[in-house]
C-alpha positions in Angstrom: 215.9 -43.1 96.2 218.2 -40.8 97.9 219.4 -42.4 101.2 221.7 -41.3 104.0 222.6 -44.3 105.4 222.4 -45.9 107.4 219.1 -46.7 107.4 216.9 -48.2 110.0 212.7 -49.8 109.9 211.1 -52.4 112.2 211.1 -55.5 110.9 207.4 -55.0 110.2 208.2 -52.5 107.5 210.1 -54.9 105.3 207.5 -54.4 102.5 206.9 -50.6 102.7 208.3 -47.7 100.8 210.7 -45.8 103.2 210.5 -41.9 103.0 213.5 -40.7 104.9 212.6 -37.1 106.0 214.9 -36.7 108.7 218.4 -37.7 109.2 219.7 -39.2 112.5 218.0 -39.1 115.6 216.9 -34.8 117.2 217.8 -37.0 121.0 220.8 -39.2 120.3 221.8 -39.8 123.9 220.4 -43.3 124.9 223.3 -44.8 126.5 222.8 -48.5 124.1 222.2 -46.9 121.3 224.8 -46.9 118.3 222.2 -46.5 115.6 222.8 -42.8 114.5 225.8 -41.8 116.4 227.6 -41.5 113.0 224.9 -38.8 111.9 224.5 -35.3 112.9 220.3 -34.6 113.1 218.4 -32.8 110.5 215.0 -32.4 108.7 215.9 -32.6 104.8 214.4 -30.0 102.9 210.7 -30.7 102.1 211.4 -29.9 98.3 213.7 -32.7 98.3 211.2 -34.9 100.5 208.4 -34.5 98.0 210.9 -35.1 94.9 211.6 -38.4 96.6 208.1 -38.6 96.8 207.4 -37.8 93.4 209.9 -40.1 92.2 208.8 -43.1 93.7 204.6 -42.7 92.7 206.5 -42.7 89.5 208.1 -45.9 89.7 205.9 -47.7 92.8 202.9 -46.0 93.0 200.5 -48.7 92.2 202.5 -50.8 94.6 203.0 -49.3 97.8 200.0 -49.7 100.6 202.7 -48.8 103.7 204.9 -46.3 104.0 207.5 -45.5 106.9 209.2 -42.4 107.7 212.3 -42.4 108.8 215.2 -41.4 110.4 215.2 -41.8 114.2 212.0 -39.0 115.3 210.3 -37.7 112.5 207.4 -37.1 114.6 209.5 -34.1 116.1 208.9 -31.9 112.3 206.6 -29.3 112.6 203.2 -29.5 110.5 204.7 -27.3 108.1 206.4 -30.3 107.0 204.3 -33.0 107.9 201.1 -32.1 106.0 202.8 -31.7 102.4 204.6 -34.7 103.1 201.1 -36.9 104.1 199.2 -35.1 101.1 201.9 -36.0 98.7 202.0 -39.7 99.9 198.0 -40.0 99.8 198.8 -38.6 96.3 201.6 -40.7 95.2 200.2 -44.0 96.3 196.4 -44.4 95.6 196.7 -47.7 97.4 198.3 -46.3 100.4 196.7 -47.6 103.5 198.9 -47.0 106.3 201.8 -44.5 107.0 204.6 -45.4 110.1 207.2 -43.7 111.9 209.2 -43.6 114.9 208.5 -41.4 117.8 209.7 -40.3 121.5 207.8 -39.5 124.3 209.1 -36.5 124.4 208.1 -35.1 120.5 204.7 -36.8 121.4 204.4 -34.6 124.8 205.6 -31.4 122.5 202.5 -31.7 119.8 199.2 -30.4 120.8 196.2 -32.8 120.6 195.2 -30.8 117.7 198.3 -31.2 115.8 198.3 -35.0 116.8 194.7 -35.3 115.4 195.5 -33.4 112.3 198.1 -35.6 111.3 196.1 -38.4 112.0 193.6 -37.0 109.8 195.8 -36.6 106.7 197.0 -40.1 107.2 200.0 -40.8 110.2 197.9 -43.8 112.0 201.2 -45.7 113.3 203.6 -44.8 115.9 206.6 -47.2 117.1 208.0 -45.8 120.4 210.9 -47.6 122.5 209.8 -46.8 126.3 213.0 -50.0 126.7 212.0 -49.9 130.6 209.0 -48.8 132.7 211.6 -48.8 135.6 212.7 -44.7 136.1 215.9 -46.3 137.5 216.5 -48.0 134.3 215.1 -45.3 132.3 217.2 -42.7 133.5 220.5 -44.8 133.6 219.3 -45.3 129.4 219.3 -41.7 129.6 216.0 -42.1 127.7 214.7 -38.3 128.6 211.3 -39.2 129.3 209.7 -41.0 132.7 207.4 -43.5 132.7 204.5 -41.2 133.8 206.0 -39.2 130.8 205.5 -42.1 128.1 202.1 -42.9 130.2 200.7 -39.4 129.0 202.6 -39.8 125.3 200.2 -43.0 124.7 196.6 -41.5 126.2 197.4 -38.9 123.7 198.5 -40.6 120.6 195.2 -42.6 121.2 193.0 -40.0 122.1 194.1 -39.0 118.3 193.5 -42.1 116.9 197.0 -43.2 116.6 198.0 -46.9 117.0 201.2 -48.0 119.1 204.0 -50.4 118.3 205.8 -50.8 121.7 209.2 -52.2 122.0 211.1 -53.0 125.5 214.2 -54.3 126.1 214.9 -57.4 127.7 218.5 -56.9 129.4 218.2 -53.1 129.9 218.2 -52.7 133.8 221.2 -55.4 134.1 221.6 -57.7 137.1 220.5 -55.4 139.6 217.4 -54.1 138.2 216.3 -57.2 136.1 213.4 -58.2 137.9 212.3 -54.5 138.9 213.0 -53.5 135.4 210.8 -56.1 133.6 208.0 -56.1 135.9 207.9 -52.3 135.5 207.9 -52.7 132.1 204.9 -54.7 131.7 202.8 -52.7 134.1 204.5 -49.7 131.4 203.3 -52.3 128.5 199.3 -52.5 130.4 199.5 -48.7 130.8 200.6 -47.4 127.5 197.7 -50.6 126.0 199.4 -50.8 122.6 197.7 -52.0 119.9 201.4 -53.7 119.2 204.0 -55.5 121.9 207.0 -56.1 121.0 210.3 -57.4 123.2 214.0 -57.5 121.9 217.0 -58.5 123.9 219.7 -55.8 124.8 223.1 -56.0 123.0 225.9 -54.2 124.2 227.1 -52.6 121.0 231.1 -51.4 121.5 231.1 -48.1 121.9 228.0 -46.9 123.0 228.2 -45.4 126.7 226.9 -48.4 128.3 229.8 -50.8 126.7 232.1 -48.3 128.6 230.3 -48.8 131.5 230.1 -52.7 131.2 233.9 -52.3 130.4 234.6 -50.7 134.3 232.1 -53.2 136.0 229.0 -50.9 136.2 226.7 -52.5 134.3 226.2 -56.6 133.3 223.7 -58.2 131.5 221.5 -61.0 132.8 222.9 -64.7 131.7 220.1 -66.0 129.5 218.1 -67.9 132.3 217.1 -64.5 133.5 216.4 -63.2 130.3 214.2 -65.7 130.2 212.8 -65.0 133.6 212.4 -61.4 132.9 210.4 -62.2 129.3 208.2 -64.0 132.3 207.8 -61.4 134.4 206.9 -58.7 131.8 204.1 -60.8 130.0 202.9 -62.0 133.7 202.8 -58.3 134.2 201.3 -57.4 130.8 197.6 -56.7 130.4 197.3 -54.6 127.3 193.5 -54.6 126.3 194.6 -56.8 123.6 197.7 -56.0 121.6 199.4 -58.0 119.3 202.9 -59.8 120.7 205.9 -60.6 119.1 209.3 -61.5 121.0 210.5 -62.8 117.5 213.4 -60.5 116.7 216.4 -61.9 116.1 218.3 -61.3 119.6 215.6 -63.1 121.5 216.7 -66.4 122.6 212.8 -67.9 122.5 211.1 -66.8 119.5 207.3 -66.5 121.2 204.2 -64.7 119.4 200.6 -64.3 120.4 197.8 -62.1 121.6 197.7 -60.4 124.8 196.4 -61.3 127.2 194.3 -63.7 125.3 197.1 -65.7 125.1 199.1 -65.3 128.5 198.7 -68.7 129.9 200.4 -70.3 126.6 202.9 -67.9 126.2 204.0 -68.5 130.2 203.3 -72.3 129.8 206.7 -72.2 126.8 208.3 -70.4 129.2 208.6 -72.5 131.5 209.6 -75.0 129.3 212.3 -73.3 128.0 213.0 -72.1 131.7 213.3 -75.9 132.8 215.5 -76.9 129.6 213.0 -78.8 128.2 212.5 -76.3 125.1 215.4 -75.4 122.5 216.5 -71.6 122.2 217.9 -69.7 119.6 221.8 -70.6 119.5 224.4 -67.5 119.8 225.7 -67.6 115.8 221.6 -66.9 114.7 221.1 -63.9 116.7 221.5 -60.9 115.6 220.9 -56.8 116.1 
C-alpha cells in the first residue's frame, strides 16, 4: 500500500485494512494536537484511492471484514468521492462488514441528512469523533471549532442516519482550573451525544504543539494524577449514555478500567475509589504511552 505517513487508527482498528483517502487533517488547529502538523491537507485522487483498493482485494480480499479510512476527517470529501470509494470496498472485500473513519463536528454539521444516510446506505456505519471536552471554556482554549451544542446536533444526526459513535474525551484537557468543570461537562457531553462507544485517554503535552508553549509561560498545567483520577470520577458519575460500551484502556491512562455504561457505573466508581485511596496499583510512568 501506498502510505503518507504518518499514519494514525484507534486502537480498535488494529485488525482492519486502512484506506488512506485523505492526507493530514482539513482543521489542524487543536492546540494538543501534533498528529498532522508535519502534513499539508488533501483528498488523494480517487483513481489512486480505488487502485489502492484494487490492490488490496487482490492480495486481502478474503480477509478483510473492517476497514478504516484515514487521514485526520475523511468525512469532510464530498459524495463524489465517497460513493466510488464505499462501492469499491463492498466490492473488494466480500466479507466486509464494517467501514470506520474519523470525523469533526464540524464536517458532520456540513453534510445534509441525505448525504449522511446515503453513505450510511453504501456502507459508512462508524464514526470516531474527539469532542475532548463538553466544557466551551475548554473547548475553545483546544481551539476545537465546534461547541458543545455544536457536537450535540453532529451526534442526533449521525444517528438519525444510522451511524454509530466512538467518543473519545480527554482527561487533562481543561488543566487545573477547569478540571472539575471540564470533566463533569464532558460526561453530561458523553450522555448527550449517547454513543454507542466511550472512550477516555489522558492528555499529553506533546512539545511543540501550542499548548506546550503555553504550559512553557505558566498558562496552562495539567492535573497531578490524583485528579486525573478524580476527573475519570466525575465524568462516568456524570455519564449516562443509554448504554455504550467504555474503555479508559489506552495507554496514557493511569487506571486501565472497562465496562458498560451505565450498567456498570457503580463498579467502575467502586475501582476508583480504590485507586483514589491508594489501595489499587496504576499504570507506572515508563508504560504509558501516546
Amino acid at each position: 500500500m501506498r502510505y503518507d505517513e504518518p499514519l494514525f487508527r484507534p486502537p480498535s482498528e488494529a485488525e482492519s485494512f486502512i484506506l488512506q483517502a485523505t492526507l493530514g487533517c482539513s482543521w489542524n488547529a487543536c492546540t494538543y494536537c501534533a498528529m498532522y502538523r508535519s502534513k499539508r491537507f488533501e483528498v488523494r485522487a480517487l483513481d489512486a484511492i480505488l487502485a489502492d483498493i484494487a490492490e488490496a482485494g487482490a492480495r486481502f480480499g478474503a480477509e478483510v471484514r473492517h476497514v478504516f479510512v484515514a487521514d485526520g476527517d475523511p468525512l469532510i470529501m464530498d459524495l463524489g468521492h465517497w460513493e466510488p470509494i464505499l462501492r469499491a470496498l463492498a466490492h473488494a472485500f466480500p466479507r466486509l462488514r464494517r467501514v470506520g473513519t474519523y470525523a469533526t463536528a464540524r464536517n458532520l454539521l456540513a453534510k445534509t441528512p441525505e448525504e449522511l444516510k446515503r453513505l450510511r446506505d453504501l456502507g459508512l456505519s462508524l464514526l470516531y469523533l474527539g469532542p475532548e471536552s463538553g466544557d466551551d471554556v475548554t473547548l475553545h482554549r483546544l481551539a476545537k471549532g465546534a461547541t458543545a451544542a455544536d457536537h450535540v446536533e453532529a451526534a442526533r444526526k449521525a444517528r438519525e442516519a444510522g451511524m454509530d459513535q466512538s467518543l473519545i474525551f480527554l482527561l487533562g484537557a481543561g488543566g487545573r482550573e477547569r478540571s472539575e468543570a471540564h470533566a463533569r461537562a464532558s460526561g453530561q457531553l458523553a450522555t448527550a451525544m449517547d454513543p454507542k462507544y466511550l472512550s477516555t485517554l489522558t492528555l499529553t503535552v506533546v512539545p511543540g504543539t501550542p499548548l506546550a508553549r503555553l504550559e512553557g509561560q505558566g498558562r496552562f498545567e495539567l492535573p497531578e494524577v490524583p485528579g486525573l483520577l478524580a476527573e475519570l470520577r466525575w465524568f462516568v458519575g456524570e455519564a449516562r449514555p443509554t448504554s455504550a460500551i467504555f474503555r479508559s484502556n489506552h495507554a496514557s491512562n493511569y487506571l486501565p478500567l472497562g465496562g458498560r455504561l451505565p450498567r456498570d457505573r457503580e463498579a467502575i466508581l467502586a475501582v476508583l475509589d480504590e485507586a483514589l485511596a491508594g489501595r489499587r496499583p496504576l499504570r507506572p510512568e515508563w508504560a504509558r504511552g501516546l
